[in-house]
MARMIPA-852536 format. One record per residue (C-alpha): residue number from 1; residue in three letters; x, y, z. Coordinates in nm, 2 decimals. Each point is the difference from the previous one (the first is absolute). Example, Ala and Ser with C-alpha at 12.3 -4.5 7.8 and 13.67 -1.06 7.14 Angstrom:
    k    r       u       v       w
    1  ALA    1.23   -0.45    0.78
    2  SER    0.14    0.34   -0.07
// end
This chain:
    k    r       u       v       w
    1  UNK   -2.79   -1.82   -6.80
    2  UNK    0.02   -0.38    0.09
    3  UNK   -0.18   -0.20    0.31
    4  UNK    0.34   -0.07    0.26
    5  UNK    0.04   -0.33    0.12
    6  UNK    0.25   -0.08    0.25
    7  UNK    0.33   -0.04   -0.06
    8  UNK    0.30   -0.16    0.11
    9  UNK    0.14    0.36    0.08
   10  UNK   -0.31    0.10    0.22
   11  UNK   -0.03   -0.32    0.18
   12  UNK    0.33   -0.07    0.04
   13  UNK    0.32    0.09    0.08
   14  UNK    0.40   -0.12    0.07
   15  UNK    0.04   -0.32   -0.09
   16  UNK    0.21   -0.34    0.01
   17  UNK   -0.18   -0.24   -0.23
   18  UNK   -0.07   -0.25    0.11
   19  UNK   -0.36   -0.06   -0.12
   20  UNK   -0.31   -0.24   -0.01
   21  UNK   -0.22   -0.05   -0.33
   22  UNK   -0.39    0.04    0.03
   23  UNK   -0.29    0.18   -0.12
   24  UNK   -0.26    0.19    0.09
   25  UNK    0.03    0.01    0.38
   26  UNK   -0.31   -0.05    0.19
   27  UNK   -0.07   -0.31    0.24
   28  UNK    0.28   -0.15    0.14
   29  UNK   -0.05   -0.31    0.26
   30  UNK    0.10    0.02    0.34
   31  UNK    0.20   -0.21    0.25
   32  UNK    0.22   -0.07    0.32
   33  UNK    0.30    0.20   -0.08
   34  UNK    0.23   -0.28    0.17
   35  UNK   -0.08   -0.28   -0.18
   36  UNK   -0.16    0.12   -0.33
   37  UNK    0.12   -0.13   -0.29
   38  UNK    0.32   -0.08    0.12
   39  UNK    0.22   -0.30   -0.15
   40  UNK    0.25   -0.18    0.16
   41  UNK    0.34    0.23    0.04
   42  UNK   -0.17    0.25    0.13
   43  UNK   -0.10    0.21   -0.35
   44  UNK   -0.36    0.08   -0.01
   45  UNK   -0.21    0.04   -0.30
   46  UNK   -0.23    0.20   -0.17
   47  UNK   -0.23   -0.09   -0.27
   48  UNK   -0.12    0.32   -0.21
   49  UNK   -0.24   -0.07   -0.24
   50  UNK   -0.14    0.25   -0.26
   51  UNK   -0.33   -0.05   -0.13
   52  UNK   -0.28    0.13   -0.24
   53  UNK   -0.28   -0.19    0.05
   54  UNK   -0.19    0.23    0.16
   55  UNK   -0.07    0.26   -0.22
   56  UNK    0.31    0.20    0.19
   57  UNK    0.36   -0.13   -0.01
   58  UNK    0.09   -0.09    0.33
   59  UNK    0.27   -0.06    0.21
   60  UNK   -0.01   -0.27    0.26
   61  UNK    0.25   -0.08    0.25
   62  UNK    0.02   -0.34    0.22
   63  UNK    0.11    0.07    0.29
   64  UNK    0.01    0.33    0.06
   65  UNK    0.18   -0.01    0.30
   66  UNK    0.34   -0.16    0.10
   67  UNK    0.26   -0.03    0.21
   68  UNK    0.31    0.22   -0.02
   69  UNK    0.27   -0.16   -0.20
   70  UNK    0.06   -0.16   -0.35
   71  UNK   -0.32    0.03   -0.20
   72  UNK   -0.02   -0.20   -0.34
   73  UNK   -0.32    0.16   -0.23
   74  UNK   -0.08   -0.19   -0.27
   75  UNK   -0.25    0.21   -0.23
   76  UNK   -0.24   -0.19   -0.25
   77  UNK   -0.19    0.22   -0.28
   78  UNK   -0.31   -0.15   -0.09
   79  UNK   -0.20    0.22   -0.20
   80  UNK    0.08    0.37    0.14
   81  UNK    0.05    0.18   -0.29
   82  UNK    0.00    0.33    0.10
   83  UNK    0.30   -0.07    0.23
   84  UNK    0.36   -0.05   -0.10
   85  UNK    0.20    0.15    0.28
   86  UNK   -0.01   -0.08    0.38
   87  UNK    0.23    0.18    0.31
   88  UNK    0.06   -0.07    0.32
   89  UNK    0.00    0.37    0.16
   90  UNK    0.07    0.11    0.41
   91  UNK    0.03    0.33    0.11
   92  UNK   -0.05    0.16   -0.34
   93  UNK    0.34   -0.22   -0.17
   94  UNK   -0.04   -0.25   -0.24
   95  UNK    0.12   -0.33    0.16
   96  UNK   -0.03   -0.19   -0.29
   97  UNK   -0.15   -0.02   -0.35
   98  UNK   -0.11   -0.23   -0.26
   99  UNK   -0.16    0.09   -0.38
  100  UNK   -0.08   -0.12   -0.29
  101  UNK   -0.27   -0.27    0.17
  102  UNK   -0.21   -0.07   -0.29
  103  UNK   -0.30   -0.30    0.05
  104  UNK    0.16   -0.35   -0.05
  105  UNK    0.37    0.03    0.04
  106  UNK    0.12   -0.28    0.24
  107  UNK    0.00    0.17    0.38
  108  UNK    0.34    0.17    0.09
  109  UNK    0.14    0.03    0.38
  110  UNK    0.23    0.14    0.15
  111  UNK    0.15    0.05    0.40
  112  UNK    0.08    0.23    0.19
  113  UNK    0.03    0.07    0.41
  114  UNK   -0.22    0.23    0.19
  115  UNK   -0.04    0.15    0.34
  116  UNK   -0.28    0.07    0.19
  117  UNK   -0.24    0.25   -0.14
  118  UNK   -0.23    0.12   -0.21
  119  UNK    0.03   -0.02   -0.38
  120  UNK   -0.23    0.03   -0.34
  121  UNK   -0.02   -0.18   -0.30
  122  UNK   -0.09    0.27   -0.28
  123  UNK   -0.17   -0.11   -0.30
  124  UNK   -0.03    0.22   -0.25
  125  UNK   -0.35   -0.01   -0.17
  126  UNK   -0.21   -0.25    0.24
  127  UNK   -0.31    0.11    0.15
  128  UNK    0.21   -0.01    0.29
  129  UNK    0.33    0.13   -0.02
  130  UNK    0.17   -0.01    0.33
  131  UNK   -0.08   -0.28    0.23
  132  UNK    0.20   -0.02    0.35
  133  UNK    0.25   -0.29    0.09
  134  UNK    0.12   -0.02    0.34
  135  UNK    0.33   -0.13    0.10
  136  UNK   -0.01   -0.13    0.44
  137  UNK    0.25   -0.02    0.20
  138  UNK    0.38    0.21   -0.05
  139  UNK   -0.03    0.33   -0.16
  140  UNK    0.28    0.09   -0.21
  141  UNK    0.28    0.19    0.16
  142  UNK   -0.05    0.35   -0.02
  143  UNK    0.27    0.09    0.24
  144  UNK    0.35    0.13   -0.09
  145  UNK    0.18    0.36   -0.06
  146  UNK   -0.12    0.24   -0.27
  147  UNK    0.31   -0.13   -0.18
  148  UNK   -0.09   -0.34    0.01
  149  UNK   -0.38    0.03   -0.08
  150  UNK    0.11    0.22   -0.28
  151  UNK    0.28   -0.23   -0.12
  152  UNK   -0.27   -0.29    0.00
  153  UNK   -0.26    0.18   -0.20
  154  UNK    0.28    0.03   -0.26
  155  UNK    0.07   -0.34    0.02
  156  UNK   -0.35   -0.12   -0.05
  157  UNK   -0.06    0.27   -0.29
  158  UNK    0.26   -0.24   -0.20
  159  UNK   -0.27   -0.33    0.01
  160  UNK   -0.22    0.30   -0.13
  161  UNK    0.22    0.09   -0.32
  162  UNK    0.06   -0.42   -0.06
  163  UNK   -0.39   -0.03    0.02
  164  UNK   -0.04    0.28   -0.26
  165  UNK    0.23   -0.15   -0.22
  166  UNK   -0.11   -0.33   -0.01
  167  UNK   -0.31    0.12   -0.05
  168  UNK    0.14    0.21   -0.30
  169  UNK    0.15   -0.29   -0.13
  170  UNK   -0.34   -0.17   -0.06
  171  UNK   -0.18    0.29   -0.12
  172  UNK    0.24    0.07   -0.32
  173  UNK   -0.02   -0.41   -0.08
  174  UNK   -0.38    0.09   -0.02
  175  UNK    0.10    0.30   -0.21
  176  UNK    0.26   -0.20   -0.23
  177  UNK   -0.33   -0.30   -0.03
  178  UNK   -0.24    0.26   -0.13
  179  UNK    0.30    0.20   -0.22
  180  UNK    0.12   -0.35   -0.16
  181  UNK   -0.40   -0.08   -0.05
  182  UNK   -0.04    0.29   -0.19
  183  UNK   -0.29    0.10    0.18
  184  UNK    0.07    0.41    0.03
  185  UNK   -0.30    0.07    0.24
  186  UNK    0.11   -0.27    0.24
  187  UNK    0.37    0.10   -0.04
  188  UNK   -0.12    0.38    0.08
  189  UNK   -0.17   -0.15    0.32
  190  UNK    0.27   -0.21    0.11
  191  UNK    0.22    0.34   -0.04
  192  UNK   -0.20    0.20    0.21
  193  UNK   -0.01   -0.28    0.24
  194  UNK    0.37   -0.07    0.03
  195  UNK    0.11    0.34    0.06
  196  UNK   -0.06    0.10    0.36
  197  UNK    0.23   -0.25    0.10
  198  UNK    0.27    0.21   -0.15
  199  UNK   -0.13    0.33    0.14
  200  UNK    0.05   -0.12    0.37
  201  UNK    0.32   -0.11    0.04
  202  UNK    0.19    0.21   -0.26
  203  UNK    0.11    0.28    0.26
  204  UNK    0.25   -0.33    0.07
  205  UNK    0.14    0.05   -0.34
  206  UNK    0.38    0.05    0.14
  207  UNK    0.01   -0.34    0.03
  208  UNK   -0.13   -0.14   -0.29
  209  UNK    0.37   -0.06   -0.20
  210  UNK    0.08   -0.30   -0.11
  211  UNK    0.29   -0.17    0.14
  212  UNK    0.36    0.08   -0.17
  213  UNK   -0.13    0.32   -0.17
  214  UNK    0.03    0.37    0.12
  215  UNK   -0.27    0.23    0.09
  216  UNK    0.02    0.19   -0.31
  217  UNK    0.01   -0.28   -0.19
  218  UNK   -0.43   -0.01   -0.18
  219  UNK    0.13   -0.37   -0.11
  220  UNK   -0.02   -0.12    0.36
  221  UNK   -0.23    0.27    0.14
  222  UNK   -0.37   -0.21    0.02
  223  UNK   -0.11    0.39    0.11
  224  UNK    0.08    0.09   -0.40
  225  UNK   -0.11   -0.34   -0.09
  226  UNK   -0.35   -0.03    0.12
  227  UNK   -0.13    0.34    0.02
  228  UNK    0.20    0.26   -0.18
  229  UNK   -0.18    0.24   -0.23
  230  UNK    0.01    0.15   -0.32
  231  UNK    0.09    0.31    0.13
  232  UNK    0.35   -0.08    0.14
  233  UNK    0.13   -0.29   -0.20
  234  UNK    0.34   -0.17   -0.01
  235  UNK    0.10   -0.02   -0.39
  236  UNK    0.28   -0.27    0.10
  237  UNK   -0.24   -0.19    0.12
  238  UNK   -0.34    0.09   -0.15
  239  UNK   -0.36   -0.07    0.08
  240  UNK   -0.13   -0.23    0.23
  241  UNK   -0.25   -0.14    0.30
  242  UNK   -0.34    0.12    0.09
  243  UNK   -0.08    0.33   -0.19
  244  UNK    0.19   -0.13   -0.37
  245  UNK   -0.26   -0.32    0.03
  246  UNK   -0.26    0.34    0.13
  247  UNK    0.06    0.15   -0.32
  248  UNK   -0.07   -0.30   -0.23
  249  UNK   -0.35   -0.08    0.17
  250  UNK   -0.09    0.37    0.04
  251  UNK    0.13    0.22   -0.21
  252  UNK    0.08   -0.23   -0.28
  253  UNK   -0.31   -0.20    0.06
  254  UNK    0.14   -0.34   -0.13
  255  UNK    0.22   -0.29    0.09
  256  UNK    0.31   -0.08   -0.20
  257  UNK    0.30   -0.28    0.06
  258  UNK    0.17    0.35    0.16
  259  UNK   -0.31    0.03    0.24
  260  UNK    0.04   -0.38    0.06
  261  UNK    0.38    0.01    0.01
  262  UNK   -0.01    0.30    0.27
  263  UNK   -0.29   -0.18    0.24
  264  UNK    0.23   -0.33    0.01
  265  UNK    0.31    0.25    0.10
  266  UNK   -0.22    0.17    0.28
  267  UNK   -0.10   -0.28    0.18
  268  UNK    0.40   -0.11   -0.07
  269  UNK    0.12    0.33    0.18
  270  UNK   -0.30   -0.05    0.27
  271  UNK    0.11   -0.31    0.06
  272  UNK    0.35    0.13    0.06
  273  UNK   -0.12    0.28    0.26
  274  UNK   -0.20   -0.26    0.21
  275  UNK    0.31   -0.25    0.03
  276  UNK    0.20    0.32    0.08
  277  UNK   -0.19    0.17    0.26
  278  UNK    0.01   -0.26    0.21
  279  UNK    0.34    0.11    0.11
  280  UNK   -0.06    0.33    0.07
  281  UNK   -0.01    0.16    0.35
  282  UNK   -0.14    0.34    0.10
  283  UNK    0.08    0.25    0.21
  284  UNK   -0.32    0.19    0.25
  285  UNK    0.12    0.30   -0.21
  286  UNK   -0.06   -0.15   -0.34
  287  UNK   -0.35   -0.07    0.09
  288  UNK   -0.02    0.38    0.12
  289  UNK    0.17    0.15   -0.35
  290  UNK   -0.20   -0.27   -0.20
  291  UNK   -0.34    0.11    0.13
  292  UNK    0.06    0.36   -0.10
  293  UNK    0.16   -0.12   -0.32
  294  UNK   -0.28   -0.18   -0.10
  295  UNK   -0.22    0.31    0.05
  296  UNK    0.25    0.24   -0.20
  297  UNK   -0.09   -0.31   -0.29
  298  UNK   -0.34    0.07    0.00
  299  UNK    0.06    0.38    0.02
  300  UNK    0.24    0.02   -0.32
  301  UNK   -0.11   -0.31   -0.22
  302  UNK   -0.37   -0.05    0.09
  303  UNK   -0.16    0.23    0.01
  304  UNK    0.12    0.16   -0.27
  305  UNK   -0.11   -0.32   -0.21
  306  UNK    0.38   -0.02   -0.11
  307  UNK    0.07   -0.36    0.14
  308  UNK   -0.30   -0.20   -0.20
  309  UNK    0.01    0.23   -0.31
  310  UNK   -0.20   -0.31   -0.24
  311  UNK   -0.18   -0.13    0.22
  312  UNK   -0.12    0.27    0.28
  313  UNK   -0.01   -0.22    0.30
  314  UNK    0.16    0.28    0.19
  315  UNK   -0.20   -0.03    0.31
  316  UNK   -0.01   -0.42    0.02
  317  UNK    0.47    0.13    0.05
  318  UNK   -0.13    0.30    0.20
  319  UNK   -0.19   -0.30    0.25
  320  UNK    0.28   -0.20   -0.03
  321  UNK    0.26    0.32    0.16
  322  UNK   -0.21    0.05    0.27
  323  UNK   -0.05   -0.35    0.11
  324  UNK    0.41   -0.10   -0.05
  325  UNK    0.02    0.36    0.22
  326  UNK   -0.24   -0.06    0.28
  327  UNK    0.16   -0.40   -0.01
  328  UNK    0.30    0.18    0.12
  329  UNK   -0.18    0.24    0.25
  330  UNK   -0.15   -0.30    0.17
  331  UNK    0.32   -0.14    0.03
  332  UNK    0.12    0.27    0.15
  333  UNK   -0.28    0.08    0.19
  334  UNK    0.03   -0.17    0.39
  335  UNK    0.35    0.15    0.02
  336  UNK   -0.12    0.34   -0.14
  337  UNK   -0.29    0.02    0.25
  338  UNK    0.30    0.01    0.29
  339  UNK    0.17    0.25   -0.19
  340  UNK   -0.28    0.24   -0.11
  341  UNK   -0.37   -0.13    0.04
  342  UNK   -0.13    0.35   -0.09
  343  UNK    0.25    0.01   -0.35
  344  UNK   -0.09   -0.40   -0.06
  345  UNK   -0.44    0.08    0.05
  346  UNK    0.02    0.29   -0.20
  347  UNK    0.16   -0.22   -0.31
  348  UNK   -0.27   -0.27    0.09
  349  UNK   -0.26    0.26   -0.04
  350  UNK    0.12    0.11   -0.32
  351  UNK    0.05   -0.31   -0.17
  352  UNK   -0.37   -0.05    0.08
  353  UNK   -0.09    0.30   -0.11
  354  UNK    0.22   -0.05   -0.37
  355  UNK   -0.12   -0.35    0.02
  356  UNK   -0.39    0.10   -0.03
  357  UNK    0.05    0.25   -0.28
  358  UNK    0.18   -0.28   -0.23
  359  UNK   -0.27   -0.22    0.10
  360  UNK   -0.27    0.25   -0.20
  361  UNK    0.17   -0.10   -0.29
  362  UNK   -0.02   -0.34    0.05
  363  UNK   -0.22   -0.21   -0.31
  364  UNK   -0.08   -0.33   -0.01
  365  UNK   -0.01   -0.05   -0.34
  366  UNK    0.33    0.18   -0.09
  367  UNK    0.31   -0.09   -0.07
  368  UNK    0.17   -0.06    0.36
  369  UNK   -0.29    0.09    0.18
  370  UNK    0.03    0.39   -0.10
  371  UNK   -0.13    0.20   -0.25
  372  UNK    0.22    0.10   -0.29
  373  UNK    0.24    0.29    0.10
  374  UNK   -0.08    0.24   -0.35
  375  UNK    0.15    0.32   -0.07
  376  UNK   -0.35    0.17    0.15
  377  UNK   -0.01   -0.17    0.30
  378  UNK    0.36    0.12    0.09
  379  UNK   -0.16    0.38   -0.10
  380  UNK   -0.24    0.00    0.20
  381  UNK    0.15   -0.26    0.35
  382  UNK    0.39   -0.02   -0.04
  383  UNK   -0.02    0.33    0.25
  384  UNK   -0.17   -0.17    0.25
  385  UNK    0.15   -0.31    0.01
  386  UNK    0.37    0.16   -0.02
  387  UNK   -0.18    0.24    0.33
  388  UNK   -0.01   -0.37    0.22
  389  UNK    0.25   -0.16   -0.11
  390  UNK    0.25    0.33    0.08
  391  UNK   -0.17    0.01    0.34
  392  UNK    0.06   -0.37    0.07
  393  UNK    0.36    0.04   -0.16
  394  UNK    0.11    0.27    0.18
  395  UNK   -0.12   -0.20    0.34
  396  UNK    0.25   -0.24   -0.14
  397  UNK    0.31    0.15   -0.06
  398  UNK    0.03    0.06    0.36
  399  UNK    0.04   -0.41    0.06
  400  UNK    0.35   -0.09   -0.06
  401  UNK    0.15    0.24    0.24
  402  UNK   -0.26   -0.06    0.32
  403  UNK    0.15   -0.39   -0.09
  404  UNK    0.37    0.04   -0.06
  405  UNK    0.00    0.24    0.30
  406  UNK   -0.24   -0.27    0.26
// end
């Protein structure tokens, strides 16, 4: 059906952004973990450069060892053009992330403190894609109760949702660009391209009320706002967000003030939900009744092509569940593996096993990265899809009370 190509779910998982911006990873330099790199205060630092020249995008990381503590990368694109996204990954959790490198933008950097260990820095679409980066010295405290470890994974799943957010935050400004161009194949790209954001974090919904306003209020829900459908609409407050702008490139095929008018609201609201999250806290057993809510997403709206009903990008939101869901595993996962490391493998093993059948869908030319969900494809593979996500699901459910009860 497509060639797979690894993805952010397969090679990674949990997260606390925090990432580094490079490019095809490959050759990385070399040196004395003490002293590499390091500035005066004590912060080390980390040139990433991504590079084309080749004939293969590469990713090339100076030093590629340091000592445990803060670590500034600063992450120059030269001509990788295959390359846009870079994470920092250990242990399967996404420690970081950065997109939307194209060749040319002025380098970005950002901190952050590590222990000893070792990490990767994934990048997506080099001839490379995971090179090694080791951390000396301190590892990172494992230690602590099943309470605690779990109450930390929750706390670190927050810098997750921010990073997600942000990140959303610049994808629907590239969507509004290409709406307010009047460019509709760019606009339908940029679509596609903003909308996993979305599809991860929005078992979080709950909390995504604007201040002063009541749950069941759609004026101050962002939920309603940004990704309500036509099928359940609010007549007080009418159409809006992602899937009214989805209709006008799609199904309408054309751009009007409306379209422009809606794209300029979205990236309002977005706006709006990254300054807001921010304040949230979570709870281990959100993570644990988010991860299975994600999967009952994909189970009810996905699969059965009701959530992208224009555009049928049904599997890039279907990626986007899983990832958000095994994000909140990972989390979850060093205090789990005290509770029940027979339970906590068998849901590793079958996100894997999910994982690999979305990846045979996977299409690099397609919209998102997948092939078009059409009324014949859910014929003849909505059955077997439902089949692994149910299994993982159902593996899932059991989360939230092994937590609450810990």
């Amino acid at each position: 059906m497509s060639v797979p190509k690894p993805t952010r779910i397969s090679a990674a998982l949990g997260s606390v952004v925090v990432v580094l911006g490079l490019s095809a990873c490959g050759s990385g330099t070399s040196s004395t973990a003490d002293t590499a790199g390091e500035q005066p205060g004590g912060v080390a630092e980390v040139a990433i450069t991504l590079a084309g020249d080749s004939g293969a995008d590469e990713c090339r990381l100076s030093p590629d060892s340091v000592a445990a503590g803060p670590v500034t990368f600063t992450v120059t694109n030269q001509s990788a053009t295959g390359i846009t996204e870079v994470e920092l990954l250990q242990d399967q959790r996404i420690l970081g992330e950065k997109e939307n490198l194209a060749p040319g933008l002025d380098p970005v950097s950002f901190t952050t403190t590590l222990g000893g260990g070792t990490y990767q820095v994934y990048c997506p679409g080099a001839g490379t894609e995971l090179t090694d980066f080791t951390v000396t010295g301190a590892a990172a405290d494992q230690g602590g109760s099943t309470q605690a470890r779990l109450k930390q994974g929750a706390n670190q799943y927050g810098a997750y949702v921010d990073t997600q957010t942000a990140a959303m935050v610049h994808g629907v400004k590239a969507l509004q660009r290409a709406v307010d161009s009047g460019d509709l194949a760019a606009a339908q790209s940029a679509y596609a391209e903003a909308r996993p954001y979305y599809e991860r974090i929005e078992s979080d919904v709950d909390g995504f009320v604007l201040p002063g306003f009541p749950a069941t209020d759609n004026h101050g829900n962002l939920d309603y706002l940004i990704d309500m459908r036509a099928s359940n609409l609010d007549p007080a407050v009418g159409w809006h967000g992602f899937h009214a702008v989805e209709r006008d490139l799609f199904g309408r095929k054309q751009i009007t003030p409306s379209t422009k008018k809606l794209a300029a609201e979205l990236t309002s609201n977005v706006t709006k939900l990254d300054h807001l999250v921010a304040t949230l806290t979570y709870k281990p057993e959100d993570l644990a009744n988010g991860a299975a809510g994600l999967l009952e997403e994909v189970q009810t709206n996905k699969i059965t092509g009701e959530e992208e009903d224009f555009s049928h990008i049904d599997l890039v939101d279907f990626a986007g569940n899983l990832e958000g869901a095994k994000e909140a595993f990972a989390y979850l996962e060093p205090g789990l593996r005290t509770i029940d490391p027979a339970m906590t493998s068998q849901i590793g093993h079958r996100f894997s096993q999910t994982e690999a059948l979305l990846d045979t869908y996977r299409r690099s030319d397609g919209l998102g990265g997948f092939v078009t969900y059409t009324a014949a494809l859910r014929h003849t593979d909505a059955n077997q899809l439902s089949q692994s996500v149910q299994a993982l699901q159902d593996s899932l459910s059991k989360l939230a009370e092994k937590v609450v009860t810990a």
